[in-house]
C-alpha positions as CSV (number, residue, x, y, z in Angstrom):
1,X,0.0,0.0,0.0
2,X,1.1,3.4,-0.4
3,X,2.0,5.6,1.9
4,X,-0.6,8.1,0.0
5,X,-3.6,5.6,0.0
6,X,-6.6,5.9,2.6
7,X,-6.3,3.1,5.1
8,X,-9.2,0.6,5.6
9,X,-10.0,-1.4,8.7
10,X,-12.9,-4.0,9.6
11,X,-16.0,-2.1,10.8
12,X,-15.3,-0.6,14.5
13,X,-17.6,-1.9,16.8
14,X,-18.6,1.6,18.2
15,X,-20.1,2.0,14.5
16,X,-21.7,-1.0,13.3
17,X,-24.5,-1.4,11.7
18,X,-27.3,-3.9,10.4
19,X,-25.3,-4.1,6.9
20,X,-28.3,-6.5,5.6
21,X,-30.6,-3.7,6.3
22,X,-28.3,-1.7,4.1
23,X,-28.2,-4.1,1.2
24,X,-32.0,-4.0,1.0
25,X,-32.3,-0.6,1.1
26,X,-29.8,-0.2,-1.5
27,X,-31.2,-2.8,-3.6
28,X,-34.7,-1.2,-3.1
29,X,-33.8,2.2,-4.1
30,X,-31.7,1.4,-6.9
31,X,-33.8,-1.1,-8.3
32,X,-30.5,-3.8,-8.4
33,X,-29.8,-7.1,-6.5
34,X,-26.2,-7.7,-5.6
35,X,-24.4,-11.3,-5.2
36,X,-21.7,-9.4,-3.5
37,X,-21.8,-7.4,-0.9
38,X,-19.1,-6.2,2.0
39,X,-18.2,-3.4,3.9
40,X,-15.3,-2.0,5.6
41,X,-14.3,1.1,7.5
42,X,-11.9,4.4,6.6
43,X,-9.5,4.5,9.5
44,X,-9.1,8.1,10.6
45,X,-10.6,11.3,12.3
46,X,-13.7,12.2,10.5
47,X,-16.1,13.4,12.6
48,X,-18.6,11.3,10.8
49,X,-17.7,7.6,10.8
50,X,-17.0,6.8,7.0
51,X,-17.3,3.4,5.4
52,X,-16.4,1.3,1.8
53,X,-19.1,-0.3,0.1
54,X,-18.3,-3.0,-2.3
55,X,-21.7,-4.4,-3.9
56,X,-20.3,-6.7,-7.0
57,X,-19.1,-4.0,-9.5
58,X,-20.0,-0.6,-7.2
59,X,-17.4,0.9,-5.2
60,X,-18.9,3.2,-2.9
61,X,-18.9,5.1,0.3
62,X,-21.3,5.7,2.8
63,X,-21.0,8.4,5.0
64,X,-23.3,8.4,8.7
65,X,-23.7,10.4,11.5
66,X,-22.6,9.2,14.7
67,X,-24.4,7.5,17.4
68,X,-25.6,9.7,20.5
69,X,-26.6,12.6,21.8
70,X,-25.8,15.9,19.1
71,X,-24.8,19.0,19.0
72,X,-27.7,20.6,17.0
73,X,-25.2,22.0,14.0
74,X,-23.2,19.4,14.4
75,X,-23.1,16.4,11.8
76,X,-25.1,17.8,9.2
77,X,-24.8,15.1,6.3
78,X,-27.9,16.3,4.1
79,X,-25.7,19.8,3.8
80,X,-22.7,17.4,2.8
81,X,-24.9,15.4,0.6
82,X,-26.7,18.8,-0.9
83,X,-23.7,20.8,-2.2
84,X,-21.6,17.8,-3.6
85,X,-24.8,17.0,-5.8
86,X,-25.1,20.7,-6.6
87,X,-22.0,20.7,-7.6
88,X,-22.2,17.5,-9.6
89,X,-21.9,19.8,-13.3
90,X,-19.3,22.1,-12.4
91,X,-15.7,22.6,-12.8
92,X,-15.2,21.6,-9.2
93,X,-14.6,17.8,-9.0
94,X,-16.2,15.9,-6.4
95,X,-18.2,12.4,-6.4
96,X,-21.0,11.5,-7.7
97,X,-24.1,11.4,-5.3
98,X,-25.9,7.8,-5.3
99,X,-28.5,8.2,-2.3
100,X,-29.3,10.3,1.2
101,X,-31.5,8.4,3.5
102,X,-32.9,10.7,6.4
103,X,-35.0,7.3,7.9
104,X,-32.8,6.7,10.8
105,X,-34.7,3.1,11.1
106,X,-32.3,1.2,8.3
107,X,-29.0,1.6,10.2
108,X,-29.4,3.7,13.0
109,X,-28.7,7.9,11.5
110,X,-29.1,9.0,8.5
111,X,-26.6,8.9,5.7
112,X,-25.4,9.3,2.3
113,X,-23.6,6.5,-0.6
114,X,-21.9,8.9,-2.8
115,X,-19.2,7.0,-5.3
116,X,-15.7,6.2,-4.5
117,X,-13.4,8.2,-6.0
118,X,-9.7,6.3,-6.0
119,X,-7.0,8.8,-5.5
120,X,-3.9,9.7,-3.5
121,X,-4.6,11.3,-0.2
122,X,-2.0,13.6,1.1
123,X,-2.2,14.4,4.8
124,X,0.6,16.9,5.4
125,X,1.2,19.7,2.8
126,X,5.2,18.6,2.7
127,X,3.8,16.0,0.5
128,X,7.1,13.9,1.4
129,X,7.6,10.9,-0.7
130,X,6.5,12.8,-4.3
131,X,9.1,14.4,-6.6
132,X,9.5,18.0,-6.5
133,X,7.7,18.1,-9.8
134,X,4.6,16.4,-8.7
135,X,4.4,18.5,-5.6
136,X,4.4,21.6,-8.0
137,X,1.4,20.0,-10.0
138,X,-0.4,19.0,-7.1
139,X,-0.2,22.9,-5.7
140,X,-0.9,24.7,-8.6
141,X,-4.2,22.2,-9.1
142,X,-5.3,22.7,-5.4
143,X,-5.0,26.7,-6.2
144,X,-7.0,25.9,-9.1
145,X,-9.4,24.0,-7.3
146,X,-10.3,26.4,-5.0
147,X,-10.8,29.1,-7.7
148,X,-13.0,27.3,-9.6
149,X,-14.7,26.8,-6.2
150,X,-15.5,30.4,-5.5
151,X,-15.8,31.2,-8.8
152,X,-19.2,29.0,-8.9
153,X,-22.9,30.5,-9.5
154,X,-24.3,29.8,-6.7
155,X,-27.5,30.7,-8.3
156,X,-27.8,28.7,-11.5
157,X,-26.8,25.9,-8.8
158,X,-29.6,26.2,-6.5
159,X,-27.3,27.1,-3.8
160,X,-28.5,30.9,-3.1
161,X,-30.1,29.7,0.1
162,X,-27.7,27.3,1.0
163,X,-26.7,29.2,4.4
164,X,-27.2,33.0,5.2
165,X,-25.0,35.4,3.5
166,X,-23.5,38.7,4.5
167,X,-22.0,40.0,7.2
168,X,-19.6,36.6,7.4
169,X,-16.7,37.9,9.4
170,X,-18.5,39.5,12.0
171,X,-20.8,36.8,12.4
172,X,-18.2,34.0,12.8
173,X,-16.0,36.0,15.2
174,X,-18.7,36.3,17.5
175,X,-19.5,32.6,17.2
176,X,-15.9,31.4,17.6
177,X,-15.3,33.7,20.8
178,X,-18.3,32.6,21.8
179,X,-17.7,28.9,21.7
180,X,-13.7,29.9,23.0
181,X,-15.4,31.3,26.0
182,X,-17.5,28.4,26.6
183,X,-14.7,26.3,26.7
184,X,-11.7,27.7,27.9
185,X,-11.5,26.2,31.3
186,X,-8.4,25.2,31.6
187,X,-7.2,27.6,29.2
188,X,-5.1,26.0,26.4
189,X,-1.5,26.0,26.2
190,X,-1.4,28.1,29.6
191,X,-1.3,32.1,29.9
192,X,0.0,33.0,27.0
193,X,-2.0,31.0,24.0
194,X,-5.4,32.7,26.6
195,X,-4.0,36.2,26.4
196,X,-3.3,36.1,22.2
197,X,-7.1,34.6,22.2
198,X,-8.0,37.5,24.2
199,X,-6.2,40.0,22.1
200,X,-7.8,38.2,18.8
201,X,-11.2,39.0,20.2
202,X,-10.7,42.3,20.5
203,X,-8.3,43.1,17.4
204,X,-10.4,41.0,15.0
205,X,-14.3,43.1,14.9
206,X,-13.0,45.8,14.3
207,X,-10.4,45.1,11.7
208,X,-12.6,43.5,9.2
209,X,-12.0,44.5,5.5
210,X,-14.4,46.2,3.6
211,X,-14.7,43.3,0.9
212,X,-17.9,42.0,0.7
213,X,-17.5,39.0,-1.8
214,X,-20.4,36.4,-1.0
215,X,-19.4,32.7,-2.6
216,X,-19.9,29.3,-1.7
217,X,-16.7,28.2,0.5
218,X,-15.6,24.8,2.2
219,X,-14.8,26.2,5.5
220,X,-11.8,23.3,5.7
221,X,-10.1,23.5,2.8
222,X,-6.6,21.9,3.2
223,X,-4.6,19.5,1.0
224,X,-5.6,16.6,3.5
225,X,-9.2,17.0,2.3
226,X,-8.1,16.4,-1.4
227,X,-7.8,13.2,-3.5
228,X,-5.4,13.5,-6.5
229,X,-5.6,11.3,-9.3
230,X,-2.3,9.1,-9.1
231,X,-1.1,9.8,-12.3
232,X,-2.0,13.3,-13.4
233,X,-1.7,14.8,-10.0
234,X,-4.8,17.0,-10.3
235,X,-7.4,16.9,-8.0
236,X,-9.7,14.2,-8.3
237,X,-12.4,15.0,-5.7
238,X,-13.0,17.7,-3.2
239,X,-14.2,15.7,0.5
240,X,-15.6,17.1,4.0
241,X,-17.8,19.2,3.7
242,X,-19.3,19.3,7.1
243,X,-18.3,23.1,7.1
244,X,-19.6,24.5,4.3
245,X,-21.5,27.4,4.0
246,X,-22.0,30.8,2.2
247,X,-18.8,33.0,2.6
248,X,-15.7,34.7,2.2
249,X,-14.0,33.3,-0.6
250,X,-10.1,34.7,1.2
251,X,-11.5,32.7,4.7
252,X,-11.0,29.3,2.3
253,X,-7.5,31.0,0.6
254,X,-6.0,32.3,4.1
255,X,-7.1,28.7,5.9
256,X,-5.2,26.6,2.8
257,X,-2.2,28.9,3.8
258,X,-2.0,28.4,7.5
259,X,0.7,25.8,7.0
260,X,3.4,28.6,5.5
261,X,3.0,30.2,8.9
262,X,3.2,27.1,11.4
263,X,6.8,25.1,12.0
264,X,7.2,21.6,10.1
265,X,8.0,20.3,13.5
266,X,5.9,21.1,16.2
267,X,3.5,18.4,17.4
268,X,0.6,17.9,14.8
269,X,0.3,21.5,13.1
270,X,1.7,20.2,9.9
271,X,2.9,23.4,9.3
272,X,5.7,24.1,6.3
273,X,8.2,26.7,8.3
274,X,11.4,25.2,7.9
275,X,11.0,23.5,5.2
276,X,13.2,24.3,1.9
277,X,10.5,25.2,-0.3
278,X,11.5,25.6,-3.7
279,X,13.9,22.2,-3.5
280,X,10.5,20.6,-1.9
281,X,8.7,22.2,-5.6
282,X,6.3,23.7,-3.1
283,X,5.2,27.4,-4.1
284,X,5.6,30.3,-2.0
285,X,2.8,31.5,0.0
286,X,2.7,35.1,-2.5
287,X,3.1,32.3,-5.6
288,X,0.1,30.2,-4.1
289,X,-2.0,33.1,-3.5
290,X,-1.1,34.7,-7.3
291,X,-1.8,31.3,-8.8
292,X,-5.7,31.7,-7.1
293,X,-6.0,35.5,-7.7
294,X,-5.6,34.8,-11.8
295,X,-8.1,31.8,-11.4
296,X,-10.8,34.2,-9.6
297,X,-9.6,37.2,-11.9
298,X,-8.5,39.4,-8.6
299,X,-6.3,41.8,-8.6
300,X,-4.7,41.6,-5.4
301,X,-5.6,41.3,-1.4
302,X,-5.7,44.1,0.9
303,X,-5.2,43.0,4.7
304,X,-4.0,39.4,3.9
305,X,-3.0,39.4,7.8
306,X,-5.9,40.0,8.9
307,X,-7.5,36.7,6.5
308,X,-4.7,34.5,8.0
309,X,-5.4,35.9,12.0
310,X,-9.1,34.8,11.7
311,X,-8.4,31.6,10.1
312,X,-6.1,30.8,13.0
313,X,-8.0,31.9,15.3
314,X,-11.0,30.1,14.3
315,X,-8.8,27.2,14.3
316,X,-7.6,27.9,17.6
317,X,-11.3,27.7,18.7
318,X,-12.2,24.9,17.6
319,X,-8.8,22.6,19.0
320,X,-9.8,24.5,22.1
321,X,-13.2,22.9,22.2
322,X,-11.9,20.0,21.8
323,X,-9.3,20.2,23.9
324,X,-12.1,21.0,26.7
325,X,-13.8,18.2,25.7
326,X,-10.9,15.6,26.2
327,X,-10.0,16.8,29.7
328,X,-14.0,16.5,30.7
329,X,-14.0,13.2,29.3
330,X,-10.7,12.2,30.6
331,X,-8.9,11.1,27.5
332,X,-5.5,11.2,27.0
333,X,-3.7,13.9,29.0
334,X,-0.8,13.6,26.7
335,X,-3.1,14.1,23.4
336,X,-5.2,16.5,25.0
337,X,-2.3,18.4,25.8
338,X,-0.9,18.5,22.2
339,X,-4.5,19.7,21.2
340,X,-3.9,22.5,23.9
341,X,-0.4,23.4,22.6
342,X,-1.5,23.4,19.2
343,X,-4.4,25.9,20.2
344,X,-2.2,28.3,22.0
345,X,0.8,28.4,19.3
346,X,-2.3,29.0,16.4
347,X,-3.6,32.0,18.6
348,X,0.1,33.5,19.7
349,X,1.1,32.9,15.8
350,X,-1.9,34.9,14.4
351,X,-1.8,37.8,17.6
352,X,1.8,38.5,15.9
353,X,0.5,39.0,12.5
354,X,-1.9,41.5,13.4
355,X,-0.5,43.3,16.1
């Protein structure tokens, strides 16, 4: 197996299903029978458990939500599900759509079968292992796919409702400080990571630039949710989109660039700092950004600190939350704590870009 290839695992018990129920349903509502049938699980972190369907000639995946008690905005599969079959006719490349089932009585939540999409999968934006070549493709056709992102009608895709528009950066830094607030007992990291938090608060409402683009965005955009076809090195399907909404298209730019500001070695922040670029064939931050700005036919970016501060720091947020939530439910000190550190050097890194 490569080093670049998704890893698959028998079906966890904390996730299984009636997979019989399945086969019915999916026989049912495609109007086929299949000899063939089996199902194993995508080993990772998704926050919706995410499985391999192999029914005689189909390769699929099925995508649930979890078990349990919810946060209300949490887990949203029918948004998922939505905007990748909106998007089924546009330049943006993500699987096909097969079925959404909202009857929760055929394996427990609801969830989607889209097709699987084979690919490489490339969790840390080093992209160690490829030639310096193929890592130049593979960033100029994640630019690329980004720009053809925003630069969808979200209109003549039935997307204009999607989520509620306007007003996006004021909006989510009030949510984020919000939910930081909520959960920053024990602060993360210690003093310091709490103090640049603080600062962000403050600095961030009142520094918003007055560009008011509204576009559909991904809202975790990253090369780790990209599959590139093995031998072209383009981008074979867009995945996760749990946090999509109606945007800013330079929140999606300035979160995809968060690496070129974070260290190559620090704990799980697979950031690039350090890291010879140009031997790597890894653009600049300034070449990256250029590459999307001719794709979306902008000129240039006013404030580009201020883009990359809020992405941190709604970054920062969110490991915080989490971090909150693994020292409630006991887990791991010595993850937790990484979470933590992570948080704090997010929030101290984007205090010092803006202040």
């Amino acid at each position: 197996m490569s080093a670049h290839e998704a890893t698959l695992v028998d079906v966890l018990a904390a996730h299984a299903f009636d997979e019989s129920a399945l086969q019915a349903y999916l026989q049912t509502t495609l109007n086929q029978t299949f000899s063939n049938f089996s199902i194993q699980q995508f080993q990772g972190g998704q926050s919706n458990p995410t499985f391999k369907v192999i029914a005689d000639d189909h390769q699929w995946v099925l995508r649930k939500k979890p078990v349990g008690k919810l946060l209300p905005s949490a887990h949203q599969i029918n948004r998922e599900y939505r905007v990748m079959a909106a998007l089924a006719n546009t330049p943006v490349p993500v699987p096909t759509m097969i079925c959404y089932c909202d009857d929760q009585s055929i394996i427990g939540t609801e969830f989607y079968v889209m097709d699987y999409v084979p690919g490489l999968l490339i969790e840390h934006p080093a992209c160690e292992g490829l030639s310096a070549s193929d890592t130049q493709h593979i960033y100029a056709s994640m630019a690329d796919t980004l720009a053809a992102l925003h630069n969808v009608d979200i209109a003549s895709v039935g997307l204009d409702d999607y989520a509620r528009g306007g007003d996006y950066y004021a909006r989510q830094i009030k949510r984020w400080s919000e939910q930081y607030r909520q959960s920053c007992e024990p602060p993360a990291g210690g003093g310091e990571g709490a103090r640049a938090m603080q600062y962000l608060m403050a600095y961030l409402p009142d520094n918003i630039p007055a560009d008011t683009t509204t576009c559909l965005v991904h809202g975790d955009f990253r090369i780790g949710n990209l599959l590139f076809n093995s031998d072209s090195k383009d981008v074979a399907a867009v995945l996760d989109w749990e946090l999509s909404t109606l945007g800013h298209p330079l929140a999606d730019l300035a979160y995809c660039c968060i690496p070129y500001h974070l260290p190559q070695d620090d704990t799980g922040t697979k950031g690039l700092v350090g890291i010879d670029l140009e031997t790597r064939g890894i653009p600049t931050e300034a070449e990256f950004i250029q590459r999307y700005c001719s794709g979306t036919g902008r000129d240039n970016i006013e404030q580009w600190p201020f883009y990359v501060a809020f992405s941190m720091f709604r970054l920062a947020a969110i490991l915080q939350g989490v971090y909150a939530r693994a020292i409630q439910g006991n887990a791991s000190s010595a993850n937790a704590l990484t979470v933590g550190a992570r948080a704090a050097l997010l929030a101290t890194t984007a205090a010092k870009l803006v202040s």
